[in-house]
Residue frames as a rotation matrix with the C-alpha (Angstrom) as fourth column:
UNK 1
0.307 -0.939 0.158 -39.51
0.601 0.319 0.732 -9.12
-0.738 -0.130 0.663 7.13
UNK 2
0.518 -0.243 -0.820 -37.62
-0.502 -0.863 -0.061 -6.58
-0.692 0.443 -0.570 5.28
UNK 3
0.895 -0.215 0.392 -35.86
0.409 0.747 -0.524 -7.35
-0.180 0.629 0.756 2.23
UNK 4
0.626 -0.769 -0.130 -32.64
0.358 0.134 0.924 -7.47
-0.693 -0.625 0.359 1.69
UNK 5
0.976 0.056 -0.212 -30.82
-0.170 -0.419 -0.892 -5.61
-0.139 0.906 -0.399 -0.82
UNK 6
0.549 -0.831 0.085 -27.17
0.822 0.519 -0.234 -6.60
0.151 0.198 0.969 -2.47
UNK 7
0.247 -0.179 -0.952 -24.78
0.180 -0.957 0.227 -3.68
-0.952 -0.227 -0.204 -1.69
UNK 8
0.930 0.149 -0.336 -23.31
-0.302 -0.209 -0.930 -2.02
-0.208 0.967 -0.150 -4.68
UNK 9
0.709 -0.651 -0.271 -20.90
0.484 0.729 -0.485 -3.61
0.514 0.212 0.831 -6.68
UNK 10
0.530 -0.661 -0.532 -17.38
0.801 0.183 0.570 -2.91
-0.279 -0.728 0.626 -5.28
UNK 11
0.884 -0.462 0.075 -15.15
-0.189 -0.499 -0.845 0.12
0.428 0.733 -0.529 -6.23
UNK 12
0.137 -0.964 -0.230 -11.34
0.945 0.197 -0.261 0.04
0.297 -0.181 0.938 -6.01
UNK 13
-0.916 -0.361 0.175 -9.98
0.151 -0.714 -0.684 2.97
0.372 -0.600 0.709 -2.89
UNK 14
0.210 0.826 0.523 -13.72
-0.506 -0.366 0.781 3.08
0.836 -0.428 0.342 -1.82
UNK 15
-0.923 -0.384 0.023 -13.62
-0.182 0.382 -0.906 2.23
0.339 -0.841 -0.422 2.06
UNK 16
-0.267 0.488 -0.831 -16.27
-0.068 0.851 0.521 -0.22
0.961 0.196 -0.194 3.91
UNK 17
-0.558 -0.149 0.816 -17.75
-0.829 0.141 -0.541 -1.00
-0.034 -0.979 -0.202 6.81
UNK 18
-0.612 0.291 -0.735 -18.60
-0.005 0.928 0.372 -4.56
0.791 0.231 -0.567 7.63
UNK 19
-0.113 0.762 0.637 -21.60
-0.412 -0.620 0.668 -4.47
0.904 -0.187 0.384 10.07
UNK 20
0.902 0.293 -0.318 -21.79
-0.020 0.763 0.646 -7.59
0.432 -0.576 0.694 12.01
UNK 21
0.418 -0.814 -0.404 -17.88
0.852 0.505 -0.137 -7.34
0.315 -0.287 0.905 12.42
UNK 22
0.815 -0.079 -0.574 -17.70
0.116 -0.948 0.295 -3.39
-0.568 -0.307 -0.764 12.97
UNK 23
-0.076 -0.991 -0.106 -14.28
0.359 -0.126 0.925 -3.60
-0.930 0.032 0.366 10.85
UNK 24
0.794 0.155 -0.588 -13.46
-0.318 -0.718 -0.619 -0.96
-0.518 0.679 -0.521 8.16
UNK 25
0.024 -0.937 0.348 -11.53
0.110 0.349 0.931 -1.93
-0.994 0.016 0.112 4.54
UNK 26
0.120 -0.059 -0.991 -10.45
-0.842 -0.534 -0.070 -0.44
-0.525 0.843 -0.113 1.36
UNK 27
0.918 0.238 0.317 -11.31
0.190 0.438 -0.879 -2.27
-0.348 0.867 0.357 -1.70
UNK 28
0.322 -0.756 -0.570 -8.33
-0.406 -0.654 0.639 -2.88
-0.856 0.026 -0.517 -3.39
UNK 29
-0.920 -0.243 -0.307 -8.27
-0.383 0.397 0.834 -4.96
-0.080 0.885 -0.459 -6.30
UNK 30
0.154 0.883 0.443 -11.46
-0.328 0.469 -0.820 -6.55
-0.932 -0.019 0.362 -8.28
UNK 31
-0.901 -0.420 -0.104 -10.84
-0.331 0.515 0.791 -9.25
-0.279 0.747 -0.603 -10.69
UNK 32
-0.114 0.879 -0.463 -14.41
-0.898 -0.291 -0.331 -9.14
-0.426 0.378 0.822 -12.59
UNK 33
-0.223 -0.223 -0.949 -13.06
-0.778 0.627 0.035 -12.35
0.587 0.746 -0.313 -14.43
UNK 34
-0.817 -0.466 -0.341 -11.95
-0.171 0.759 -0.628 -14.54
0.551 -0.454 -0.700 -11.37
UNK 35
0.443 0.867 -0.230 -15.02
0.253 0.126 0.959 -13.12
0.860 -0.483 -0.164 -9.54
UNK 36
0.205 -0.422 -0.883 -13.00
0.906 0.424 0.008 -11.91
0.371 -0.801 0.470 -6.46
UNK 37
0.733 0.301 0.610 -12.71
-0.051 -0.870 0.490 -8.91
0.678 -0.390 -0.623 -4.38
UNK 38
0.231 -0.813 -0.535 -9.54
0.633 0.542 -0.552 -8.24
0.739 -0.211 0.640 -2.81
UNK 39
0.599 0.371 0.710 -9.38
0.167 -0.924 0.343 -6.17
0.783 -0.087 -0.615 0.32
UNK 40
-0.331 -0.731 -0.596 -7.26
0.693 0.240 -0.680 -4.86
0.640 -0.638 0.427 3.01
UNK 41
0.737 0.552 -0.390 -8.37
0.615 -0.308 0.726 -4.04
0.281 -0.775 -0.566 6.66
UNK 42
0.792 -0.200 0.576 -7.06
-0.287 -0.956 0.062 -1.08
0.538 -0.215 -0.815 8.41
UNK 43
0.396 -0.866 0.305 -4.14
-0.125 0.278 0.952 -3.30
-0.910 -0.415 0.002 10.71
UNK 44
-0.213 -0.750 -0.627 -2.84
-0.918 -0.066 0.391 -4.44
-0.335 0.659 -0.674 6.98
UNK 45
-0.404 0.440 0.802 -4.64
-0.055 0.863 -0.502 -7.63
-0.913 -0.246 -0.325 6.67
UNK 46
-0.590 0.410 -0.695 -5.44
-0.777 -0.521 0.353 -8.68
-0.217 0.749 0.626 3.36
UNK 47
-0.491 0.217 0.844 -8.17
0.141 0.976 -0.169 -10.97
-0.860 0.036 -0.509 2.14
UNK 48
-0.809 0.305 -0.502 -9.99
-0.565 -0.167 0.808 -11.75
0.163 0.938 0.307 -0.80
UNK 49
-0.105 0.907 0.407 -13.71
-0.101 0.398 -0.912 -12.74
-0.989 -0.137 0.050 -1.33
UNK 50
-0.900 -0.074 0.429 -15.47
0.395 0.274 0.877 -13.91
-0.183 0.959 -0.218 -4.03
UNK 51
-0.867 0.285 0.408 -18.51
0.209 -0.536 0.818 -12.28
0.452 0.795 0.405 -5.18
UNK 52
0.033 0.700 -0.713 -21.24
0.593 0.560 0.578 -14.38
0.804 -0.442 -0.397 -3.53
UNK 53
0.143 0.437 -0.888 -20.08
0.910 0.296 0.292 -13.20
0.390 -0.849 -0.356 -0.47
UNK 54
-0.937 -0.337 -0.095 -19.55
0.349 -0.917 -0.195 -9.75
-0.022 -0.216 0.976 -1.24
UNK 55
-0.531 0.822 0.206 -23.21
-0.343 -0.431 0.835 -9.52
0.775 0.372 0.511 -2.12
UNK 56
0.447 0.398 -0.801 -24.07
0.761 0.302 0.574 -11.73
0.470 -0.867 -0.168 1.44
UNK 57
-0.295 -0.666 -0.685 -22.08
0.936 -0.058 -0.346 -9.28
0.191 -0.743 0.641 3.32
UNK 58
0.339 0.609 0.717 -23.61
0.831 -0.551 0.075 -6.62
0.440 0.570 -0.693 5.02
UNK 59
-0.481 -0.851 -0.211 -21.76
0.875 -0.481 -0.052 -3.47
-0.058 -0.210 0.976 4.68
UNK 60
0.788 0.239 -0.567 -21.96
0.332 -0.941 0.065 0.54
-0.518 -0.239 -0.821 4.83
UNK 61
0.210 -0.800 0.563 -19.64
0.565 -0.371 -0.737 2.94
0.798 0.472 0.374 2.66
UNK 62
0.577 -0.361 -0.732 -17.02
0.614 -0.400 0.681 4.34
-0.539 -0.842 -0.009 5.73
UNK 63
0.978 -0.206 -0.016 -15.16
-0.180 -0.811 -0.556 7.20
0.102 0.547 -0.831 5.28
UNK 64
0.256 -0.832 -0.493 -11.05
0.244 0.549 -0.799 6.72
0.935 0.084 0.343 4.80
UNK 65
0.575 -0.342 -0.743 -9.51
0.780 -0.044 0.624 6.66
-0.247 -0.939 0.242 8.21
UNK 66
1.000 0.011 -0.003 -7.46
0.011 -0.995 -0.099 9.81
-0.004 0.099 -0.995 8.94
UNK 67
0.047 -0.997 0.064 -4.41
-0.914 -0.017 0.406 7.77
-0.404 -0.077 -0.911 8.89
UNK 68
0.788 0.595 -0.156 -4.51
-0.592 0.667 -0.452 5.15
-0.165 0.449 0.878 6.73
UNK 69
-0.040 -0.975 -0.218 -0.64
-0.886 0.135 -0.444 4.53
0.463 0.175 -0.869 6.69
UNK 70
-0.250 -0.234 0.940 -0.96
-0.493 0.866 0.085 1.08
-0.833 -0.442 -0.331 9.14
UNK 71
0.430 0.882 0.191 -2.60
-0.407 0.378 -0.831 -0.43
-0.806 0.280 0.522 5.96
UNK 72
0.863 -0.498 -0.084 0.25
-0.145 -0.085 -0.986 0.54
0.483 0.863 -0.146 3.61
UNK 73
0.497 -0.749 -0.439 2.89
0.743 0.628 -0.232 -0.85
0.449 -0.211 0.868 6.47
UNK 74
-0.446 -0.674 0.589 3.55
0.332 -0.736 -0.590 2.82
0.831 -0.068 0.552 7.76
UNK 75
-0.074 0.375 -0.924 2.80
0.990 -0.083 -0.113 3.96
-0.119 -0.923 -0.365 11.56
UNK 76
0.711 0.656 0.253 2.08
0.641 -0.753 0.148 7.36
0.287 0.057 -0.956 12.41
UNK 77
0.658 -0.701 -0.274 5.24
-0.020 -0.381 0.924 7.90
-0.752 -0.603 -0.265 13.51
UNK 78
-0.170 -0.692 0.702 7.30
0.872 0.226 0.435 6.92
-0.460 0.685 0.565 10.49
UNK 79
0.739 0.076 -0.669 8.24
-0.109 -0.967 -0.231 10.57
-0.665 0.244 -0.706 9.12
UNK 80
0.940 -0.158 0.303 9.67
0.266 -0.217 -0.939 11.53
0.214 0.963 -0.162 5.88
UNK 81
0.584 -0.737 -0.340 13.19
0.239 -0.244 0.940 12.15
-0.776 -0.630 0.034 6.00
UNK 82
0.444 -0.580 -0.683 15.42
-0.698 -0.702 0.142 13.92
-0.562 0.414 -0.716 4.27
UNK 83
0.654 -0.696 0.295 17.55
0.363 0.631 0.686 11.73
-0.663 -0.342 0.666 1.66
UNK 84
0.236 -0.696 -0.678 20.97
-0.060 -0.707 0.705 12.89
-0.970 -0.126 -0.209 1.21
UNK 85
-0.532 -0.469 0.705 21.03
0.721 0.186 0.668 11.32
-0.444 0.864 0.239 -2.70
UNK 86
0.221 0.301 0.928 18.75
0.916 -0.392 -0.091 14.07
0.336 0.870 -0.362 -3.91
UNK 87
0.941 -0.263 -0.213 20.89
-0.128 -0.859 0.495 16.96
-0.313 -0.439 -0.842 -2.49
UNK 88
0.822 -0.539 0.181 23.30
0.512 0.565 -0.647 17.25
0.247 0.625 0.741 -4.88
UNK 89
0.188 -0.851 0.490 25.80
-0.674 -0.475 -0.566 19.60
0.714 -0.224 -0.663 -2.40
UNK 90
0.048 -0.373 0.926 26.24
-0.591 0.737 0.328 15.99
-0.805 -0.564 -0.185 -0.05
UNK 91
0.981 -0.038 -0.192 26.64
-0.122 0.646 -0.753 13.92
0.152 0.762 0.629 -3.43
UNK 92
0.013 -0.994 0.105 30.61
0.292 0.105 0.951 12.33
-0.956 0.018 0.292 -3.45
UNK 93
0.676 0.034 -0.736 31.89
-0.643 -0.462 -0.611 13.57
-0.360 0.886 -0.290 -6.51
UNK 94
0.948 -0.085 0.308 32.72
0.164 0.957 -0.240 10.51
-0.274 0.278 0.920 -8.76
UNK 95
0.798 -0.562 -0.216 35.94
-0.312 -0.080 -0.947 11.53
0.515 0.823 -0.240 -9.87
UNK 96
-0.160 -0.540 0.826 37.39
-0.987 0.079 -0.139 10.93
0.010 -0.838 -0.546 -6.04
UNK 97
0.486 0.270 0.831 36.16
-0.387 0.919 -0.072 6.97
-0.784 -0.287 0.551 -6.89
UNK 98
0.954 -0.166 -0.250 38.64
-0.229 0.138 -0.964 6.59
0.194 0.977 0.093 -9.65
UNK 99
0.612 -0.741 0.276 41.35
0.378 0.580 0.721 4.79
-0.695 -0.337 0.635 -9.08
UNK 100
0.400 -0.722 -0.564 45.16
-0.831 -0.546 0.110 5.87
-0.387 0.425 -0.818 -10.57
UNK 101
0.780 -0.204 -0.592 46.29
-0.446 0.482 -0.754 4.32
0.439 0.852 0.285 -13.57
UNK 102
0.168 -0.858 -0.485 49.56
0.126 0.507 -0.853 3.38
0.978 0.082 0.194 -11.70
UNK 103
0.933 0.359 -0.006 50.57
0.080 -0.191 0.978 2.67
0.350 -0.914 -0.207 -8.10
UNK 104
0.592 -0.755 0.281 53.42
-0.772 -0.631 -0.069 4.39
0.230 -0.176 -0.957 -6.40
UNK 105
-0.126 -0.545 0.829 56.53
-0.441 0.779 0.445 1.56
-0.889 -0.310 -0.338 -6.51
UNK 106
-0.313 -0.546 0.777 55.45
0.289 0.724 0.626 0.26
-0.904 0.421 -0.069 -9.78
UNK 107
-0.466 -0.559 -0.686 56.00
-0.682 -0.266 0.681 0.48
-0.563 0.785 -0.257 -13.34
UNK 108
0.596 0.693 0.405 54.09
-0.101 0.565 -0.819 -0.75
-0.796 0.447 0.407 -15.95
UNK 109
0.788 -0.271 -0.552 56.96
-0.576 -0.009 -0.818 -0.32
0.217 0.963 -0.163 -18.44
């Protein structure tokens, strides 16, 4: 019977494969205190283990997916788009949002 080594400890942005479950996920948060490993799977799924079973689990280091955007809530389709506040020749020009001291018909004196 072979023995079983622990994998290595966790790294935050390092990506995973779980073995038994085939499913790949980026380390994202480790709380050394709490003991907990916090990861998220490649649909956006996030869970959190606790040591124990980061050292029962047997994994592989996967390379990042070539689109990693479903993870962070972004499809492959969502594209960058122009926006019109940092183009400062579509800016309104604040002085046109200033109301006149007085309104035709009335007198303030």
């Amino acid at each position: 019977m072979a023995s079983r080594h622990p994998p290595a400890p966790p790294v935050v942005g390092e990506w995973y494969q779980e073995i038994e479950s085939n499913l790949c996920f980026e380390v994202v948060a480790v709380d050394s205190a709490g003991g907990t490993i916090d990861i998220q799977y490649l649909d956006g799924a996030i869970d959190e283990l606790d040591s124990d079973s980061w050292d029962m689990m047997p994994l592989l280091p996967a390379e990042p997916p070539e689109d990693p955007g479903p993870a962070y809530g972004m499809s492959s389709l969502d594209e960058w788009q122009d926006d019109l506040s940092g183009n400062p020749a579509d800016w309104i020009d604040p002085l046109n949002t200033i109301e006149a001291d007085f309104y035709q018909g009335f007198d303030d004196l």
